[in-house]
LUMKEGU-783831 format. One line per 10 residues: their letters; for each residue x, y, z of C-alpha. Coordinates in steps of 0.02 Angstrom, whole numbers. Example, Ala and Ser with C-alpha at 12.3 -4.5 7.8 and 13.67 -1.06 7.14 Angstrom:
# residues 2
as = 615,-225,390  684,-53,357
***
This chain:
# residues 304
xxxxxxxxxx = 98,6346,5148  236,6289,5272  383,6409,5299  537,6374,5209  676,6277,5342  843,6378,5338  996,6293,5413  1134,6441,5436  1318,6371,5468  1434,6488,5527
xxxxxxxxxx = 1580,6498,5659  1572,6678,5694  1406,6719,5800  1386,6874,5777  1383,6874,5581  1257,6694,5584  1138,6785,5710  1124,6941,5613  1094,6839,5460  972,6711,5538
xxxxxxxxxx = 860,6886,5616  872,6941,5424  785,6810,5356  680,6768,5502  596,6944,5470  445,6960,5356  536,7097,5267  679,6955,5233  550,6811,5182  497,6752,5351
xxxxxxxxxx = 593,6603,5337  625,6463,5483  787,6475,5512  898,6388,5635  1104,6400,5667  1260,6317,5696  1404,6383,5721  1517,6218,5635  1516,6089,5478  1513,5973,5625
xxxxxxxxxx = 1360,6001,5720  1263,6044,5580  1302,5876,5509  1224,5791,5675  1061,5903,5652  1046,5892,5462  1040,5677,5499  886,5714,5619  792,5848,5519  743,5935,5339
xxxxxxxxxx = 796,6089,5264  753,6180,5117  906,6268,5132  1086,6259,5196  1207,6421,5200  1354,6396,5255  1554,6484,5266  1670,6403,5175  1813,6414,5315  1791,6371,5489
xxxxxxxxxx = 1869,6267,5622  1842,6068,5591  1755,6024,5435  1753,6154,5285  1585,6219,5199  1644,6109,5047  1663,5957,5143  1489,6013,5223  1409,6006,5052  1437,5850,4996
xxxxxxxxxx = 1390,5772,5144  1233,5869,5145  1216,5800,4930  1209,5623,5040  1093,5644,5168  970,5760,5095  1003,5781,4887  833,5881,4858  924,6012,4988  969,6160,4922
xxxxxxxxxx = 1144,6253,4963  1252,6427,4972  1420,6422,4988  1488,6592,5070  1663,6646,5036  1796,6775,5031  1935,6652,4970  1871,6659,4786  2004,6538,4671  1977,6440,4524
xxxxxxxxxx = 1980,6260,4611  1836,6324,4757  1711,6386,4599  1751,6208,4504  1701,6125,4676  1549,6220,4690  1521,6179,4480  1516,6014,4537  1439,6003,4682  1306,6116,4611
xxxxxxxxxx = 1293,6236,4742  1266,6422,4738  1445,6513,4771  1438,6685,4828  1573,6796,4877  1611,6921,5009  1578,7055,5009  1393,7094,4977  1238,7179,5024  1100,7119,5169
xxxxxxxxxx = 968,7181,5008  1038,7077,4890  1093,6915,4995  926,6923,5040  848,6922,4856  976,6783,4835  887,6665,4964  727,6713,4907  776,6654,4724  835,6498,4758
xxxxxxxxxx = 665,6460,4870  547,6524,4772  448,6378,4714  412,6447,4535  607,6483,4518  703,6411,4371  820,6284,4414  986,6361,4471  1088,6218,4521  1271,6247,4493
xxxxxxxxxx = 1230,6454,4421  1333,6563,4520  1236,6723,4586  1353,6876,4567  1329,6999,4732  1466,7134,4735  1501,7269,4849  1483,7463,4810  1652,7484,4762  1648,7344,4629
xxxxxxxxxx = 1473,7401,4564  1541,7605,4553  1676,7546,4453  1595,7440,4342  1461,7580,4289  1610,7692,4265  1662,7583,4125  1482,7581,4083  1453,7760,4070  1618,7780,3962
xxxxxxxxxx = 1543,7636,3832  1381,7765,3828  1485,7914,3786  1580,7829,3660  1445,7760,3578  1311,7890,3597  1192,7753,3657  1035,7782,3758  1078,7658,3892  1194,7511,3942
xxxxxxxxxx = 1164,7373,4066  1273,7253,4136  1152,7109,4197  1178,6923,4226  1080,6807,4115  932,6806,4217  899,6973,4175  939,7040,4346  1034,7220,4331  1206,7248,4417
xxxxxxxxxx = 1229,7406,4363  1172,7545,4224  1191,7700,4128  1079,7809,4040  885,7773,4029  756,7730,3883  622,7831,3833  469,7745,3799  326,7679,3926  287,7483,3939
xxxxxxxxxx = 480,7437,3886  525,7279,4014  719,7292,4035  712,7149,4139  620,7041,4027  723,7090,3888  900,7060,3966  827,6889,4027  784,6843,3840  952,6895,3783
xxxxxxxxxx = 1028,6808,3912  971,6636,3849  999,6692,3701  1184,6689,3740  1181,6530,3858  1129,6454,3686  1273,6518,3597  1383,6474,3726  1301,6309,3750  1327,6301,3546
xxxxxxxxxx = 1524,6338,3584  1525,6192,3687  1443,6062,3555  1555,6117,3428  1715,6104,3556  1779,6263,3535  1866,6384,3674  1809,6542,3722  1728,6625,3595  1651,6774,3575
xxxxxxxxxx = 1436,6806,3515  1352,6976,3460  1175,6992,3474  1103,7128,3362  918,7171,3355  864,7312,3228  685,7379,3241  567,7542,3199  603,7614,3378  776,7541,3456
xxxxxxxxxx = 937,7445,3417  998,7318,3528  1165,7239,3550  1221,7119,3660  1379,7019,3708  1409,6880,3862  1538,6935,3984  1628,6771,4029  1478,6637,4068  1345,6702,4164
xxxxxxxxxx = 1354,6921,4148  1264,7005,4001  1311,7166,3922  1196,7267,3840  1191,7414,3722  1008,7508,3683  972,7653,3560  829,7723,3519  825,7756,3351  743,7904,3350
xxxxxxxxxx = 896,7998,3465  1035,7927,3375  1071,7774,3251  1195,7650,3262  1335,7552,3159  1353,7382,3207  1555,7386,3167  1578,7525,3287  1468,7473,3409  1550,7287,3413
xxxxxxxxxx = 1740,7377,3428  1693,7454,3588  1571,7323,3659  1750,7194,3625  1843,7338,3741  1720,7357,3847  1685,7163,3906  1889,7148,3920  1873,7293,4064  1733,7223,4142
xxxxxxxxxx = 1805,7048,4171  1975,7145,4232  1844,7220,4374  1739,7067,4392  1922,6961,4428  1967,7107,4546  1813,7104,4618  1801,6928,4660  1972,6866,4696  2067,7039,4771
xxxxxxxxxx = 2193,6948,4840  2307,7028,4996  2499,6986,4988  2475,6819,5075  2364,6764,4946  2220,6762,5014  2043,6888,5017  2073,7013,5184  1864,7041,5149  1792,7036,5327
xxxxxxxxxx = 1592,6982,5327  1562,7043,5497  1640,7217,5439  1561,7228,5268  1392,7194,5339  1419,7304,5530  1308,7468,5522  1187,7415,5400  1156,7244,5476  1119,7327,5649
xxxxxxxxxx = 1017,7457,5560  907,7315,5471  885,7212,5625  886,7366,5734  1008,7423,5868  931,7387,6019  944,7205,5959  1104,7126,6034  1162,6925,5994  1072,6836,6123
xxxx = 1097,6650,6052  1267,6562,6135  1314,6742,6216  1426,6677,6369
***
């Protein structure tokens, strides 16, 4: 099988070659990867050869990562594309709705970027045009299982997960007893479960609404709730620790989903006093990106 073509697109070297080492290792998917560091050039190379996959900034001298995109929709439409960004607003996530791109923010983790890439390449993936993947930093993710472990004590509950609808875990709290249970599997089932309801929403034109999932069995009770479109909040008992009552339950879930979008808006669009995200890639990433591609290894590419 042919390696997967990566075409990175970023202005500031030092953050493009750490990235492009990152995936070029077989720890990071042992991808082909080559780099530009403008919208411009890579349009000159992307009319000459084939990707599999374009990442790109969203702000950089010349031609913007947007503007990028849809020229890339022209020239190759079976391309797939990432759209990095620290200036999170409402109109750049409608562009990327339409252009159906992946849109993912600053900051975030080399581990999960990483897993993000692989997702979108992997050839037995479900399609994820226009889904936005959800990476958040430490700070975000801490503060978000505070709320998490709060909903537990309230409740009494055996565990909570905050997922997105593919089932993959953001953060936790608490554990299940019991050998064999697949979280994963199970968060990804009620995820579609509530991409139906909100798909269901959307037939019957109604605004934002809000869906309770309740499964009650021999060993567990399950609830769970969507947390704006694509995050999944979830609420396990087993039955033998402690029971449940779904009016309870539902009062602190509502309470609970409100605080986690607060975070999840903080987290994505923390805005400085100019308006604008004061998130710094190249800082976010520094130690642990010279740890994972080692710190003998210096940018070599362009150096002057």
């Amino acid at each position: 099988m042919r390696k997967k073509r990566i075409l990175i697109v970023e202005d500031e070297m030092r953050v493009a070659l750490a990235l492009g080492r990152a995936l070029q290792d077989p720890s990071g998917g042992d991808y082909e990867v080559e780099i530009c560091y403008s919208a411009d050039d890579a349009l000159i190379r992307l009319r000459h050869e084939k990707y599999d996959l374009v990442i790109t900034d969203l702000r950089m001298p010349g031609s913007s990562g947007l503007e990028l995109i849809r020229h890339v929709r022209e020239i190759s439409p079976e391309t797939r594309t990432v759209l990095i960004t620290a200036f999170g607003s409402p109109e750049v996530e409608e562009q990327t709705k339409k252009l159906a791109t992946t849109y993912v923010t600053k900051p975030f983790s080399l581990r999960d970027f990483i897993a993000t890439v692989h997702n979108i390449l992997s050839e037995d993936e479900q399609d994820m045009d226009g889904r936005r993947l959800l990476v958040l930093g430490e700070e975000a993710v801490s503060a978000i299982a505070a709320v998490l472990n709060k909903l537990r004590d309230d409740l009494g509950a055996s565990l909570i997960m905050f997922s997105d609808l593919s089932g993959r875990t953001v953060a936790e709290a608490g554990s299940l007893p019991g050998a064999g249970v697949d979280l994963g599997a199970i968060n990804a089932l009620l995820g579609s479960s509530m991409a139906a309801a909100t798909e269901m929403a959307s037939l019957l034109q109604e605004g934002e609404t809000l869906d309770l999932y309740f499964h009650e069995g021999d060993r567990y009770d399950i609830y769970a709730a969507a947390v704006g479109d694509e995050m999944l909040l979830s609420v396990f008992f087993d039955r033998t620790v402690a029971t449940s009552r779904i009016g309870i339950v539902w009062l602190y879930m509502k309470r609970t989903i409100s605080e986690l979008s607060e975070k999840l808006t903080y987290a994505v669009a923390d805005e400085s006093g100019d308006g604008e995200i004061d998130y710094s890639l190249a800082n976010v990433l520094g130690d642990a990106l010279e740890r994972a591609l080692g710190a003998d290894q210096s940018p070599e590419i362009g150096e002057e």
